[in-house]
ZADO-1210 file (C-alpha; in nm, 4 decimals, padded with zeros to 6 digits):
<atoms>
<atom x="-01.3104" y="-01.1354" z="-00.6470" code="UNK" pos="1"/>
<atom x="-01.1479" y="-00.8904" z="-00.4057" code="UNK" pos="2"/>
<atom x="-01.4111" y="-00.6862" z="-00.1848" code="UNK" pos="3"/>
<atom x="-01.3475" y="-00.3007" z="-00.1418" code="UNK" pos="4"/>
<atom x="-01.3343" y="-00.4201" z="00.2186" code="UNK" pos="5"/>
<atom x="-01.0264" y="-00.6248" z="00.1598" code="UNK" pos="6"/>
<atom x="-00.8168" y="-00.3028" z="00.0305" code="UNK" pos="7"/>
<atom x="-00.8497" y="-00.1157" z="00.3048" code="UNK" pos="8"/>
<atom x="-00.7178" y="-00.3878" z="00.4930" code="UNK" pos="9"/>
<atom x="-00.3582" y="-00.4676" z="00.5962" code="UNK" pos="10"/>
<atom x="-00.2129" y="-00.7246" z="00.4434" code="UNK" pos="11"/>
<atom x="-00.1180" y="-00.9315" z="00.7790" code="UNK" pos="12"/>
<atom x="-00.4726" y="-00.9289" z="00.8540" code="UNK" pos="13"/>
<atom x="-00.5884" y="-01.1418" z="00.5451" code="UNK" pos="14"/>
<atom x="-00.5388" y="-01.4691" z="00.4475" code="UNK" pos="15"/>
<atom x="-00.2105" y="-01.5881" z="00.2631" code="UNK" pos="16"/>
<atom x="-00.4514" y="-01.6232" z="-00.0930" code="UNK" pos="17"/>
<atom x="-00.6276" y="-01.2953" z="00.0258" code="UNK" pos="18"/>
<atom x="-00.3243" y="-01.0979" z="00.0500" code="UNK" pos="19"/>
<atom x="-00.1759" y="-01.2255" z="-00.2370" code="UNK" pos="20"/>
<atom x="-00.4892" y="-01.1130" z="-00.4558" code="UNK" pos="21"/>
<atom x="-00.4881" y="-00.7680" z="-00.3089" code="UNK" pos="22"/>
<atom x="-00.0831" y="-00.7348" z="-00.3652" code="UNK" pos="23"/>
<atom x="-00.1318" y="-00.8224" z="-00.7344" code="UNK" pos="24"/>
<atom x="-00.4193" y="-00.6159" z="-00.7853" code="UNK" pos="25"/>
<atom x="-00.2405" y="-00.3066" z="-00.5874" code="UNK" pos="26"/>
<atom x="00.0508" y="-00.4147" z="-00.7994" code="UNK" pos="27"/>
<atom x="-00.1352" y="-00.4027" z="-01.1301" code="UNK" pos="28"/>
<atom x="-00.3028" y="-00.0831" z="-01.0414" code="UNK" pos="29"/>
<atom x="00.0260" y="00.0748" z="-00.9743" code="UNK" pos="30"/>
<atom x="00.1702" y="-00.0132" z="-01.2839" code="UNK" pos="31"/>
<atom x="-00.1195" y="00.0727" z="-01.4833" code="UNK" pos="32"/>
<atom x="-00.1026" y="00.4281" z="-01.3573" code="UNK" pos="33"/>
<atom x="00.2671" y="00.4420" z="-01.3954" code="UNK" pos="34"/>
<atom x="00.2306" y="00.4093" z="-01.7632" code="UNK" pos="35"/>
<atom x="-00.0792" y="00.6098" z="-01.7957" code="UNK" pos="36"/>
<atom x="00.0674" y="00.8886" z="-01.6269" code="UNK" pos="37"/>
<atom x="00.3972" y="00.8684" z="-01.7767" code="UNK" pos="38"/>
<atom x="00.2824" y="00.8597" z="-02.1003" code="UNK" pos="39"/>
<atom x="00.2707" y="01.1725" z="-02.3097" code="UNK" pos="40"/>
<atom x="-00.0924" y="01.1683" z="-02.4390" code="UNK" pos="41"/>
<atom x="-00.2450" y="01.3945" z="-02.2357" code="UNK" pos="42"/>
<atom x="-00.5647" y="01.3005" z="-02.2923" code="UNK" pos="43"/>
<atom x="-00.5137" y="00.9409" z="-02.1864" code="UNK" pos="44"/>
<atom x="-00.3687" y="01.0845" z="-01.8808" code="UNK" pos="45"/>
<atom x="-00.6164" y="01.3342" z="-01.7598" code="UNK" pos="46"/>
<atom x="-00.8601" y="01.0848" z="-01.5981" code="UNK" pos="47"/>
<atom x="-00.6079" y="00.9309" z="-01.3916" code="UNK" pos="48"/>
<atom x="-00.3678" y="01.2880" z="-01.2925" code="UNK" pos="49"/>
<atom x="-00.7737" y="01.4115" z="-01.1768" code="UNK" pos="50"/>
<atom x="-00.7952" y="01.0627" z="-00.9586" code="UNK" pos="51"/>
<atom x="-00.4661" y="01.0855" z="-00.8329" code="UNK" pos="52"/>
<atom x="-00.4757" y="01.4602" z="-00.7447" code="UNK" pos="53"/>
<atom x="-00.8181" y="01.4259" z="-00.6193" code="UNK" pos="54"/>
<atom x="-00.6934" y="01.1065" z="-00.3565" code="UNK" pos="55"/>
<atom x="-00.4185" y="01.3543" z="-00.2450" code="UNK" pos="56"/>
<atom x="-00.6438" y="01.6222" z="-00.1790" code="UNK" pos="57"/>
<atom x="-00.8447" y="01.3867" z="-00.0015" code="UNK" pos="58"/>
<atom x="-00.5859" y="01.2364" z="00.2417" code="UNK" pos="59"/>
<atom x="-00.4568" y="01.6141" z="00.2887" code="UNK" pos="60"/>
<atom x="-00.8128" y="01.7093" z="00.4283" code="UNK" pos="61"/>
<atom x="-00.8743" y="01.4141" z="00.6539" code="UNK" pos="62"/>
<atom x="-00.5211" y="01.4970" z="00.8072" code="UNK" pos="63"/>
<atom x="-00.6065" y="01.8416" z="00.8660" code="UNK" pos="64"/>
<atom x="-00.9438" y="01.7314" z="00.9850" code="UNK" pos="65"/>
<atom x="-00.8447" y="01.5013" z="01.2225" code="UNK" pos="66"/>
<atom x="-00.4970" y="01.7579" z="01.3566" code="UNK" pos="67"/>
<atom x="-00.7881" y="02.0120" z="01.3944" code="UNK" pos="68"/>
<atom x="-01.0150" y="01.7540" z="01.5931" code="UNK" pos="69"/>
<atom x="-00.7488" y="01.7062" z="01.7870" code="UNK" pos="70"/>
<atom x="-00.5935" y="02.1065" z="01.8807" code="UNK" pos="71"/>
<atom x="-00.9283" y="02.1321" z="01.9364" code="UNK" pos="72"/>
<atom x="-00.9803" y="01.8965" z="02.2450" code="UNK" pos="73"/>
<atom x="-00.6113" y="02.0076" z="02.3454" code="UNK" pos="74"/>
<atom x="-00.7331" y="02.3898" z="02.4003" code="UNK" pos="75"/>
<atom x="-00.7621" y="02.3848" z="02.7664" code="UNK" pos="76"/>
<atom x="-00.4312" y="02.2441" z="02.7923" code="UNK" pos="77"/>
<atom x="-00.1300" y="02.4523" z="02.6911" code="UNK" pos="78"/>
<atom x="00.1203" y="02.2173" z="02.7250" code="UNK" pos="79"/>
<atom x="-00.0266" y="01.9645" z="02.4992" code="UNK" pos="80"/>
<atom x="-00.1794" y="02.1921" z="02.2615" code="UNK" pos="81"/>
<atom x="00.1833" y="02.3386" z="02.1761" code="UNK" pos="82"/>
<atom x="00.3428" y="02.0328" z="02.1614" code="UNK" pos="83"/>
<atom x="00.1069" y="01.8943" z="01.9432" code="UNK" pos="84"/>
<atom x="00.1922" y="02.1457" z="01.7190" code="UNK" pos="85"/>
<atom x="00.5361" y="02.0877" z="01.7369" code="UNK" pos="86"/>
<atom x="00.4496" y="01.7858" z="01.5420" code="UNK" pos="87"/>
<atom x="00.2227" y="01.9006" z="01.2765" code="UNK" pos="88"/>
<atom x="00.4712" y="02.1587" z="01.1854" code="UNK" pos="89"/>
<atom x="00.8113" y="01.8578" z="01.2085" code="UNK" pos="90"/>
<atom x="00.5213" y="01.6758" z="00.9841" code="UNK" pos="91"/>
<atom x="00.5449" y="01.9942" z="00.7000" code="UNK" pos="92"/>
<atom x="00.8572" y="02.0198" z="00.7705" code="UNK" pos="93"/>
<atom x="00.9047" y="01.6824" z="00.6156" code="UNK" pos="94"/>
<atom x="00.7177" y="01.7333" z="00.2807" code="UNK" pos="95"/>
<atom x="01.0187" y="02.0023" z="00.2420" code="UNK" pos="96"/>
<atom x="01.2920" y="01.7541" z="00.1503" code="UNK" pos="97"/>
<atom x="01.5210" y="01.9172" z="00.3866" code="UNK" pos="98"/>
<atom x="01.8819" y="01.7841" z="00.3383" code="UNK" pos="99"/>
<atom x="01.9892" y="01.6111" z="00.6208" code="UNK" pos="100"/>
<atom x="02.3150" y="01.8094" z="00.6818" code="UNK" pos="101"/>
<atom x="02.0452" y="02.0802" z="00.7988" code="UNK" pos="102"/>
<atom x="01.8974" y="02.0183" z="01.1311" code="UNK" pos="103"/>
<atom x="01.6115" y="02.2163" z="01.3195" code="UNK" pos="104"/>
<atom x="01.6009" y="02.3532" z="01.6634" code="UNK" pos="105"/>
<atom x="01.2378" y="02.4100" z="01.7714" code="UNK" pos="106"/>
<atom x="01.1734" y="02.5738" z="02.0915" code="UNK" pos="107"/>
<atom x="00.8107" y="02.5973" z="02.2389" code="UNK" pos="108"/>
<atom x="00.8229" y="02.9316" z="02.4879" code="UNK" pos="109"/>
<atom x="00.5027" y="03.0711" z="02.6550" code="UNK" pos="110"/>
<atom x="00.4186" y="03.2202" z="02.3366" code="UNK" pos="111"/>
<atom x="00.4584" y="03.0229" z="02.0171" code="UNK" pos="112"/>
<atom x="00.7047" y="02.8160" z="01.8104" code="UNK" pos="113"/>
<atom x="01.0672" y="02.8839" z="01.7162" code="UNK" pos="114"/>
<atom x="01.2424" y="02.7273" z="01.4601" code="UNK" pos="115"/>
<atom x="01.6174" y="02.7598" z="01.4095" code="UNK" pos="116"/>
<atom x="01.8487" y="02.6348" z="01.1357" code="UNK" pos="117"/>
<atom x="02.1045" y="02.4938" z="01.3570" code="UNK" pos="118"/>
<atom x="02.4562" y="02.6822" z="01.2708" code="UNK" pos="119"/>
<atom x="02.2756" y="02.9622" z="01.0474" code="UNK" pos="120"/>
<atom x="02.1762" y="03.2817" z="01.1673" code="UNK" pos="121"/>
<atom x="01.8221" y="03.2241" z="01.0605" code="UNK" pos="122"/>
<atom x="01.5118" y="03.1082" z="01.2340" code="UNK" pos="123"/>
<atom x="01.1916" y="03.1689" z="01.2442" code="UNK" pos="124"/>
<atom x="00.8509" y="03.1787" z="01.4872" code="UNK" pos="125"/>
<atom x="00.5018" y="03.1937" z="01.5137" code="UNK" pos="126"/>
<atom x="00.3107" y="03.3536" z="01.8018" code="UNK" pos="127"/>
<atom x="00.0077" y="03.0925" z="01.9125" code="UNK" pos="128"/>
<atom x="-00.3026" y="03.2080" z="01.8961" code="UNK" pos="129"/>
<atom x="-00.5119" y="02.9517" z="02.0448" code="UNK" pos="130"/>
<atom x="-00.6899" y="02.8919" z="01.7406" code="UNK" pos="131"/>
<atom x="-00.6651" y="02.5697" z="01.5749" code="UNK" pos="132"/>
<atom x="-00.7443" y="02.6677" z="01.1980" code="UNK" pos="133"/>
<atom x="-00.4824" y="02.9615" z="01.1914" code="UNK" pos="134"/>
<atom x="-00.2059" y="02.7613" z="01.4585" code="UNK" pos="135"/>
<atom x="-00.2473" y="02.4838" z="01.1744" code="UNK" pos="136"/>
<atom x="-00.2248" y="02.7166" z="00.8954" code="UNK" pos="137"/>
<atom x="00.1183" y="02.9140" z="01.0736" code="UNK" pos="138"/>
<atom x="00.2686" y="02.5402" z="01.0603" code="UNK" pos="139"/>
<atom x="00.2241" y="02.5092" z="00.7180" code="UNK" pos="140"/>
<atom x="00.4009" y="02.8428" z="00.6696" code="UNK" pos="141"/>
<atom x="00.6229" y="02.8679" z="00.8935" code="UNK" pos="142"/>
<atom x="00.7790" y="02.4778" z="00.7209" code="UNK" pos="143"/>
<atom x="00.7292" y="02.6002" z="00.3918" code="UNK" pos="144"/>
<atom x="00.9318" y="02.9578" z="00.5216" code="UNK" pos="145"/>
<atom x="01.2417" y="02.6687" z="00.6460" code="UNK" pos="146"/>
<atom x="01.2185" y="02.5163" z="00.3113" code="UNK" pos="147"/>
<atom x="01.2447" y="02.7812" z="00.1051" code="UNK" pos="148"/>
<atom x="01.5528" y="02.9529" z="00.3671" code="UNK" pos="149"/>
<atom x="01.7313" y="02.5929" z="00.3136" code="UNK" pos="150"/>
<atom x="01.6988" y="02.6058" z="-00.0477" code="UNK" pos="151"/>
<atom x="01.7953" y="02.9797" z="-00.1106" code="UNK" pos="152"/>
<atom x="02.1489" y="02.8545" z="00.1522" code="UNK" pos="153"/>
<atom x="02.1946" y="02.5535" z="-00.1286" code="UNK" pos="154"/>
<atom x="02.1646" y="02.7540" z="-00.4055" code="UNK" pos="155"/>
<atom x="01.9002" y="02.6456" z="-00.5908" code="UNK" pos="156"/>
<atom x="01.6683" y="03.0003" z="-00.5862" code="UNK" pos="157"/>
<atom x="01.7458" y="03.2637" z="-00.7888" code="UNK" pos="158"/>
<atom x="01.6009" y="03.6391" z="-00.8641" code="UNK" pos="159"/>
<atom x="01.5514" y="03.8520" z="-01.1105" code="UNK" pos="160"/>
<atom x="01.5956" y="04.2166" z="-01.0752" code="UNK" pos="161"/>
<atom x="01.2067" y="04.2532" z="-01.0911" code="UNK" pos="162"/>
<atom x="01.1726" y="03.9903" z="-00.8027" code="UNK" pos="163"/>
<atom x="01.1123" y="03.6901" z="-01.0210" code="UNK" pos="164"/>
<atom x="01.2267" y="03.3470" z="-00.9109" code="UNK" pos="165"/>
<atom x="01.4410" y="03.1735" z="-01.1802" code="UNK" pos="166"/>
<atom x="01.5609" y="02.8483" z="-01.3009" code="UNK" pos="167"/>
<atom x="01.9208" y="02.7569" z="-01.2067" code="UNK" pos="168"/>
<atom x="02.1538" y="02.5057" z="-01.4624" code="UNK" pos="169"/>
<atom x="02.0796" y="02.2416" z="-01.2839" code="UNK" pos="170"/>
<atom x="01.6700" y="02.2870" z="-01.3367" code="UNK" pos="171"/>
<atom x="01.7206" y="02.3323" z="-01.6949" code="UNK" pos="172"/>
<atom x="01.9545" y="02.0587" z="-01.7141" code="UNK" pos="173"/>
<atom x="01.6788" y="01.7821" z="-01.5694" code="UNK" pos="174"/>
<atom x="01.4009" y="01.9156" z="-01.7392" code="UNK" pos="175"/>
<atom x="01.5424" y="01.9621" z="-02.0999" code="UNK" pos="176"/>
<atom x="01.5240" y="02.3134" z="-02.1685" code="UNK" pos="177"/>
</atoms>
């Protein structure tokens, strides 16, 4: 039987037979869910969308718990403490699925972040505040601001008159409607 123990483990670190359980039962896991969530029985996939949004919430909140932990011992030095954020934001910045024909400049100056969309007239910037909670929380923003510039510049937002985001063709096209 495979302990809880052995999960958490990486596979290197367990014996050839060891390993080989856990990547089968990983394996069989992962396939279950596949076909549980893919599935269109909602009701047979409600227990296992709640697990799997509740082990993303979970890994989101030890991140931010231990970035926090971190800006936190970083306070009394600047330097660090920007840079530091420099990374949690090129971290968000990642979840955005930014093309890679779009690069970022990031500058750290005395007083905050600035993020440029290398040849665009756009950027954007946070001032630091010397606060971990709200410097974490301008990150997030300030990536999900990038995103949504570098989407609008490919095309793929669109308004209403009254302000109301829209689906494009190519939306309607992959999801059916």
């Amino acid at each position: 039987m495979i302990s809880k123990s052995d999960l958490k483990k990486p596979l290197n670190s367990l014996t050839k037979l060891d390993a080989e359980k856990v990547s089968r039962y990983k394996r069989e896991e992962a396939e279950e869910e596949l076909e549980v969530l893919g599935q269109e029985s909602d009701r047979k996939a409600a227990p296992w969308v709640v697990k799997y949004v509740e082990a993303l919430n979970e890994k989101e909140r030890r991140r931010k718990d231990l970035c926090l932990e971190i800006l936190t011992g970083l306070l009394k030095k600047k330097k660090d403490y920007f840079r530091f954020l420099t990374n949690i934001f090129i971290g968000f910045a990642q979840e955005e699925d930014i093309p890679r024909k779009y690069q970022l400049d990031i500058d750290l100056t005395d007083i905050g972040l600035v993020v440029k969309i290398r040849k665009t007239k756009y950027y954007g910037a946070f001032k630091v505040t010397g606060l971990p909670i709200y410097d974490y929380r301008a990150c997030k923003i300030l990536s999900v601001k990038v995103g949504n510039t570098i989407a609008k510049l490919e095309g793929y937002q669109r308004k209403s008159q009254g302000g109301v985001f829209l689906s494009d063709s190519e939306d309607l096209r992959k999801y059916g409607t």
